[in-house]
C-alpha positions as CSV (number, residue, x, y, z in Angstrom):
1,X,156.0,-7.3,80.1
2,X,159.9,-7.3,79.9
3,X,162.6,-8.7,82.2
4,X,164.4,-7.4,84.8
5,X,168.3,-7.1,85.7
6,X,169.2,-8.4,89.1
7,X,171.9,-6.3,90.2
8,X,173.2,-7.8,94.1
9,X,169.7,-9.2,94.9
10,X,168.1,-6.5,93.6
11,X,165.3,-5.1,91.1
12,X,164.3,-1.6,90.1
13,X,161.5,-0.5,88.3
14,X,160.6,2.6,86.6
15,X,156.8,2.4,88.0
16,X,153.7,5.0,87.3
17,X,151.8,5.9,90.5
18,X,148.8,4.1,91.0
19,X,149.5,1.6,88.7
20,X,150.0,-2.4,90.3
21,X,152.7,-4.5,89.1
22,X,153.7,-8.2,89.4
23,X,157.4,-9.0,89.6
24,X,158.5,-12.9,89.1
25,X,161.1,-14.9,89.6
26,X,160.6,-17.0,85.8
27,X,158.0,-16.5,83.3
28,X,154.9,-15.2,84.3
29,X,152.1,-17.1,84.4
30,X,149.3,-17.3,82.3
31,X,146.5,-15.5,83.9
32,X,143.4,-17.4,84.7
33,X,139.8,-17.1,83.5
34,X,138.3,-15.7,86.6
35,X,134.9,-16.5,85.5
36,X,133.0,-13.0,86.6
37,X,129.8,-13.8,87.7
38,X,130.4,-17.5,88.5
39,X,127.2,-19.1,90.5
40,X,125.2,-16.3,89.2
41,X,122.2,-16.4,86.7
42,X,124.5,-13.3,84.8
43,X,128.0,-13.8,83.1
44,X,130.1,-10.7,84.0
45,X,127.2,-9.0,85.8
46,X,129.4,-5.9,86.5
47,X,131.4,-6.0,83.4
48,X,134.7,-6.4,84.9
49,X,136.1,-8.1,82.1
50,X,136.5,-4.8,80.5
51,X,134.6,-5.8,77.4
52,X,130.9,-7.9,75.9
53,X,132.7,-11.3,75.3
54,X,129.9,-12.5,77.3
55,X,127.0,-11.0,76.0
56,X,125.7,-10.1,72.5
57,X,126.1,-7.3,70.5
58,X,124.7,-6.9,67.3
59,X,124.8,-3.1,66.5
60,X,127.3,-0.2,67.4
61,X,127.5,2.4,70.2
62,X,127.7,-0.1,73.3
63,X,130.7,-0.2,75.0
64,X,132.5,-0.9,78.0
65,X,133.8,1.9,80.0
66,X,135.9,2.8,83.2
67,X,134.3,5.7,84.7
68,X,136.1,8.4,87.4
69,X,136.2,5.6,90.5
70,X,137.7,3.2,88.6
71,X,134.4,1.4,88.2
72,X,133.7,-0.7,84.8
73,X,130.1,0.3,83.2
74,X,128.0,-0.5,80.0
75,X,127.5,3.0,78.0
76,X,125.2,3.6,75.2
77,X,126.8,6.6,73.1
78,X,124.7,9.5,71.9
79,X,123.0,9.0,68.7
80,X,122.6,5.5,68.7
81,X,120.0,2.8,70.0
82,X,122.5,0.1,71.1
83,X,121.7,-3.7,72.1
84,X,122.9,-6.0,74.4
85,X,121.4,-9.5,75.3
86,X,122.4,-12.3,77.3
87,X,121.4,-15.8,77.2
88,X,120.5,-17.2,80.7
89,X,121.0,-21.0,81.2
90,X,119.8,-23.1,84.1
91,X,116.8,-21.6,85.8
92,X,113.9,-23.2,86.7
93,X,110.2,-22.6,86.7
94,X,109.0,-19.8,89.1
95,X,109.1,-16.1,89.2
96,X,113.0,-14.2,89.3
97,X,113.7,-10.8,89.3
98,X,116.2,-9.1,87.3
99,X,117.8,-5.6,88.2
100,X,120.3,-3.2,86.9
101,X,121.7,0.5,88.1
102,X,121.3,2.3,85.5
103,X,121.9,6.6,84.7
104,X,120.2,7.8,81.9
105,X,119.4,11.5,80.3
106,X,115.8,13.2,80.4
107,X,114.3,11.9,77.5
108,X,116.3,8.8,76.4
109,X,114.6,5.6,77.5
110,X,116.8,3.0,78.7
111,X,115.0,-0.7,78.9
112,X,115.6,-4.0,81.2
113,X,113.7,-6.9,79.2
114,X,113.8,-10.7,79.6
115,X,111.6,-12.9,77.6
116,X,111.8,-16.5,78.8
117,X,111.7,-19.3,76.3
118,X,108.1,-20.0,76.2
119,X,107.0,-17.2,78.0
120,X,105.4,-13.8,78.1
121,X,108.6,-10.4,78.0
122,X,108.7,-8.6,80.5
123,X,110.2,-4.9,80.6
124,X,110.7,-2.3,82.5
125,X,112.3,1.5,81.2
126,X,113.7,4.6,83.0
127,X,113.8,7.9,80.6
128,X,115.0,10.1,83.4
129,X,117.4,10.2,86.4
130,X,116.1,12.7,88.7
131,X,117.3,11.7,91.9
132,X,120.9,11.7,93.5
133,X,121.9,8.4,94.7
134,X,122.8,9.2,98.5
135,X,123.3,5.8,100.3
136,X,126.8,6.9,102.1
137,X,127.5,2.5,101.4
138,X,126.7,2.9,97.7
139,X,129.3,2.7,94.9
140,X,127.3,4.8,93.0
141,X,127.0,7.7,95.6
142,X,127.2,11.3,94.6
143,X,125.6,9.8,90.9
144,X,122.0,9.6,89.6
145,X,122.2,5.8,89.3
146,X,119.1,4.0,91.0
147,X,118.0,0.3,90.6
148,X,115.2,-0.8,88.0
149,X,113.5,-4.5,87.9
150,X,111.1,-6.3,86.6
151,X,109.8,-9.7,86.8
152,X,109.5,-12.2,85.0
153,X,108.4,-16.2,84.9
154,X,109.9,-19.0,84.0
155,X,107.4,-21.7,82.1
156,X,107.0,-25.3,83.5
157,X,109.7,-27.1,81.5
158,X,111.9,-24.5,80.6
159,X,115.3,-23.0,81.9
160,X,116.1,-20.4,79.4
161,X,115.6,-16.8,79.0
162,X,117.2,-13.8,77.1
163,X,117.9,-10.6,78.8
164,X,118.4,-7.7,77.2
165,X,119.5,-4.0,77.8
166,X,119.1,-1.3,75.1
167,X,118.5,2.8,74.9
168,X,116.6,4.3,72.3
169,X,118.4,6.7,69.9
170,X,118.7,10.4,71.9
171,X,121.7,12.5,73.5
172,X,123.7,12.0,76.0
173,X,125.7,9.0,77.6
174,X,123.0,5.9,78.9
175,X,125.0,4.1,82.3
176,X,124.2,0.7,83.2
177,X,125.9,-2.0,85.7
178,X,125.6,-4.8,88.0
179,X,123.1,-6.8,86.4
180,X,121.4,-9.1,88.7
181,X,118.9,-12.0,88.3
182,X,117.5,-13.9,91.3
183,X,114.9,-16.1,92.2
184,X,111.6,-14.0,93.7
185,X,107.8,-14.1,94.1
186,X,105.1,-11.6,93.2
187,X,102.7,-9.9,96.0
188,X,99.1,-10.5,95.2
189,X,97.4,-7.6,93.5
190,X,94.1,-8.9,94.5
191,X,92.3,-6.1,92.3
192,X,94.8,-3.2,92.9
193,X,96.7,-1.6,90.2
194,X,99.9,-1.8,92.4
195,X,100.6,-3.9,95.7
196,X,103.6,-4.4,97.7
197,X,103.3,-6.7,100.9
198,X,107.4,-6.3,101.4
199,X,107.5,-10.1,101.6
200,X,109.4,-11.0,98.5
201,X,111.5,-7.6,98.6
202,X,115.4,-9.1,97.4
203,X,117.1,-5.9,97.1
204,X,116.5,-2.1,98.3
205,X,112.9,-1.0,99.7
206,X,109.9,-1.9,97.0
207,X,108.9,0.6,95.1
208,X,110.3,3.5,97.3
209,X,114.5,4.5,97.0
210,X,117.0,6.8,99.6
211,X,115.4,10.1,99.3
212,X,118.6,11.8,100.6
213,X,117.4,12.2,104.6
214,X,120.9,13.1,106.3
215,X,122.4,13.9,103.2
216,X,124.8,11.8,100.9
217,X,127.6,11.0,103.6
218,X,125.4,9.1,106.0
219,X,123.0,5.0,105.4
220,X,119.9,5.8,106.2
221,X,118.1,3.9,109.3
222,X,115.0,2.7,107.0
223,X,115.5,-0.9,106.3
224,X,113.3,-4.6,105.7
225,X,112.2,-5.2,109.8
226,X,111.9,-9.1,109.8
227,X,109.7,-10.6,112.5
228,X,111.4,-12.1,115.3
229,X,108.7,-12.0,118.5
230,X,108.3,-11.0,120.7
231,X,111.4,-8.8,120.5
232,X,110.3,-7.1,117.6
233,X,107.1,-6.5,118.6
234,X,105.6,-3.3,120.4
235,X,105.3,-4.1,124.6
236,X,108.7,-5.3,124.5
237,X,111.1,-3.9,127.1
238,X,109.4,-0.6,126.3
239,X,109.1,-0.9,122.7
240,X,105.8,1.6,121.5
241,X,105.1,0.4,117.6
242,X,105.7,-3.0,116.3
243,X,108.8,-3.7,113.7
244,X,107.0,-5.9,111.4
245,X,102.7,-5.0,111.0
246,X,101.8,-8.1,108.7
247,X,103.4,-11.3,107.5
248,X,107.3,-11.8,107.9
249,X,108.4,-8.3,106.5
250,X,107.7,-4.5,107.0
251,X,109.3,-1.0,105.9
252,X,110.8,0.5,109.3
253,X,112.5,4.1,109.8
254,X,114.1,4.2,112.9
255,X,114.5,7.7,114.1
256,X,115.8,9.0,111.1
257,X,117.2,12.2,110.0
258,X,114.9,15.1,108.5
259,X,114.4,15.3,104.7
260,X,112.3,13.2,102.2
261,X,113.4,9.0,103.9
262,X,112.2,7.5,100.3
263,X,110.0,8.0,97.4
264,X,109.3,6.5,94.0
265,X,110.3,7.0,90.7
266,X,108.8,6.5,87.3
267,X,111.4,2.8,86.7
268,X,109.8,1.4,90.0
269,X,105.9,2.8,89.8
270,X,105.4,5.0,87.0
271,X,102.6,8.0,87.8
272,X,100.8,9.0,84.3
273,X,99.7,13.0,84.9
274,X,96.3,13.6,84.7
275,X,95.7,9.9,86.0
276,X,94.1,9.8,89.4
277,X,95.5,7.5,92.0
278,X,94.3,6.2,95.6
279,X,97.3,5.0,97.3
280,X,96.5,2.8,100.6
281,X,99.1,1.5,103.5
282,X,98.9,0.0,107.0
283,X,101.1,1.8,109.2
284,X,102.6,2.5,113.0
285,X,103.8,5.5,113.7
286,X,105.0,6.5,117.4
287,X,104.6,10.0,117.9
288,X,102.6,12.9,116.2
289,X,104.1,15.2,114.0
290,X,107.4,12.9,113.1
291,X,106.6,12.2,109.0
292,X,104.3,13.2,106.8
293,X,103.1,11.3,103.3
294,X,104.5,13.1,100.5
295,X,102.9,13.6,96.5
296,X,105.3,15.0,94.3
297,X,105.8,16.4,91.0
298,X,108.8,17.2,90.0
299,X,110.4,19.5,92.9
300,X,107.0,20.5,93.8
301,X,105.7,18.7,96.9
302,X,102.1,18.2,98.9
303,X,102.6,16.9,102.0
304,X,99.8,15.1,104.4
305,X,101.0,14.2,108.0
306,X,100.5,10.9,109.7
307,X,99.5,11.1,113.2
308,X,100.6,8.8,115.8
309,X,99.3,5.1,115.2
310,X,100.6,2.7,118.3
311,X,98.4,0.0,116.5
312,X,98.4,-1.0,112.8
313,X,96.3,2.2,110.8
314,X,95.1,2.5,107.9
315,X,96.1,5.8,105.5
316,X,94.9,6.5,102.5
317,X,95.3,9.5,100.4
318,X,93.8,10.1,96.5
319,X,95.5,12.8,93.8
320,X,95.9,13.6,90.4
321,X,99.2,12.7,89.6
322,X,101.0,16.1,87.9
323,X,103.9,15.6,85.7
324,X,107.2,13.3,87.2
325,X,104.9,12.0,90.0
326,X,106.0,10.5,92.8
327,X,105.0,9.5,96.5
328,X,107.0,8.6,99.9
329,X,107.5,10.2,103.3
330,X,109.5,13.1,104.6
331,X,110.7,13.1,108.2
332,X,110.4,16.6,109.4
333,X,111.5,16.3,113.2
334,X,115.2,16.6,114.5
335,X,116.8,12.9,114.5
336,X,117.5,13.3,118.5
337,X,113.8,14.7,119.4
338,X,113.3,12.0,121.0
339,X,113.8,8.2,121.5
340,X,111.2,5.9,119.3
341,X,110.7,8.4,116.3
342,X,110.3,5.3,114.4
343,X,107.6,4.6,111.3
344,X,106.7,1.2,110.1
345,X,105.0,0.7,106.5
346,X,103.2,-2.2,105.4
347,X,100.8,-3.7,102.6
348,X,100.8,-0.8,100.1
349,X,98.3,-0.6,97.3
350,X,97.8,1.8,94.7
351,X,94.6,2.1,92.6
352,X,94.4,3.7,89.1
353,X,91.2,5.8,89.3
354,X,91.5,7.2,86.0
355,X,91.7,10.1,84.0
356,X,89.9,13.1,86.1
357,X,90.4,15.3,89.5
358,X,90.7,14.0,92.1
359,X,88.9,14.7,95.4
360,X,92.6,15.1,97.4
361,X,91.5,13.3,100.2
362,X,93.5,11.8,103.2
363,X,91.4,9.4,105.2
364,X,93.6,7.8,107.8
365,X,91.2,5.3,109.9
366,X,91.6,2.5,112.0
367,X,92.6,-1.1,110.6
């Protein structure tokens, strides 16, 4: 800060590019607290301060840094197993979810945790980042940062919870930003391993993320169809496969591009190899030939199509997961084929069958 001559009404200053500047007429004002995060669970969320006044630190190697876009984001150095917590202050009983990007080296498990006072932890990790973020909207395009969450529950009588963030000692530089933490609600497991009724869904698609259909300049056209009939529902004005299958909520692709539309990964349904798995959904499909259910490991991919289903259908396909398992779906027609190429998922269940082969079967069938 230093003053200025007026010379005939005038200033001039000797300014850097790309730098902004604030020119006054007296003393310049204090600046204000802008209180990031203000009506959210999370102080400074996205760590725009520029620093962890907010949160806890009680070791080294956590720090706040400005990456290539400009963007501020926790990093864990190399070599050390930084920790970060957060008190949270005036929740209330009931089930929230809380969600972070986060970019993280093979190997080096990064962990989301909140333990509510009185209740049960709840974690989640990611120890790899296979999977370039394409969303053409994203501020985190053309990286490997993807969402993780977990939930967690509030006790009767309580309003408190910690929430931490830590990496375990390994190499390479852990990234994490925009911490979130919102009110949600589970889907029943009723016996399943996994379930996902896409009814409580407050961010992103489940379990599945933006395989990279269309590449990394374009949104994909998958997105949570909500129920408004009968517009939304198949017989209307022409329309061949219904938005929404069950309840308010359903997984639609609307004639998307060609490439894999969404998959796992291990942070948001984590595939032990040598497990066997039976993964169930109820889906509409318009037209033969448009998708097919895809198992992965790794790069390696087994793909099983799904026929055309003008009524809700039931698929179900069993396998023994290999290493870096995955599932999703992989459009494999041109996007301008033809009108309708739409696929709507609902009421996904997965089943741990145990250690063992599997009998690779598809059974789609009527439900």
């Amino acid at each position: 800060m230093r003053n200025l001559p007026v010379t005939r009404g005038q200033v001039t200053l000797d300014a850097a590019a790309k730098t902004p500047y604030i020119v006054t007429d007296g003393p310049a004002p204090a600046p204000t607290d802008p209180h990031w995060g203000e009506g959210a669970a999370v102080k400074d969320p996205s760590f725009h301060s520029g620093d962890l006044a907010s949160w806890s630190v009680p070791g080294t190697g956590a720090t706040v840094t400005r990456n290539a876009r400009g963007q501020n984001e926790l990093t864990m150095a190399a070599g050390a197993s930084p920790t970060v917590s957060q008190r949270l202050t005036g929740l209330i009983p009931g089930t929230y979810a809380a969600s972070v990007w986060v970019t993280t080296p093979t190997g080096r498990a990064t962990t989301l945790a909140v333990t509510p006072t009185g209740g049960a932890r709840a974690s989640v990790y990611a120890d790899s980042s296979p999977l370039t973020n394409n969303l053409g909207g994203s501020d985190k395009n053309g990286t490997t940062s993807q969402r993780m969450k977990v939930l967690f529950d509030v006790p009767a009588g309580r309003d408190t919870a910690t929430l931490t963030l830590s990496a375990a000692t390994g190499p390479g530089t852990v990234r994490l930003d925009d911490v979130r933490v919102v009110r949600s609600a589970r889907t029943p497991l009723d016996g399943h391993w996994f379930a996902e009724d896409f009814e409580n869904v407050d961010a992103g698609w489940g379990p599945f993320v933006f395989g990279g259909a269309g590449g990394w300049a374009t949104d994909p056209r998958t997105h949570m169809a909500q129920r408004n009939a009968p517009y939304t529902q198949a017989g209307w004005n022409g329309k061949l496969v219904d938005d929404v299958i069950g309840g308010q909520n359903s997984l639609k692709s609307h004639e998307e591009r060609p490439g894999l539309v969404y998959r796992t990964l291990p942070q948001t349904l984590r595939l032990t190899a040598g497990r066997t798995y039976r993964v169930n959904f109820r889906h509409e499909n318009g037209f033969d030939g448009d998708y097919r259910f895809v198992v992965g490991s790794g790069a390696t991919e087994t793909t099983t199509a799904l026929g055309r289903a003008r009524t809700p259908t039931t698929f179900t396909k069993t396998f023994t997961a290999g290493a870096d398992a995955w599932f999703g779906v992989r459009k494999v027609t041109p996007e301008d084929s033809h009108d309708q190429a739409d696929l709507v998922l609902d009421d996904l269940t997965v089943d741990d069958l145990g250690a063992g082969a599997a009998k690779n079967c598809s059974c789609p069938g009527s439900g």
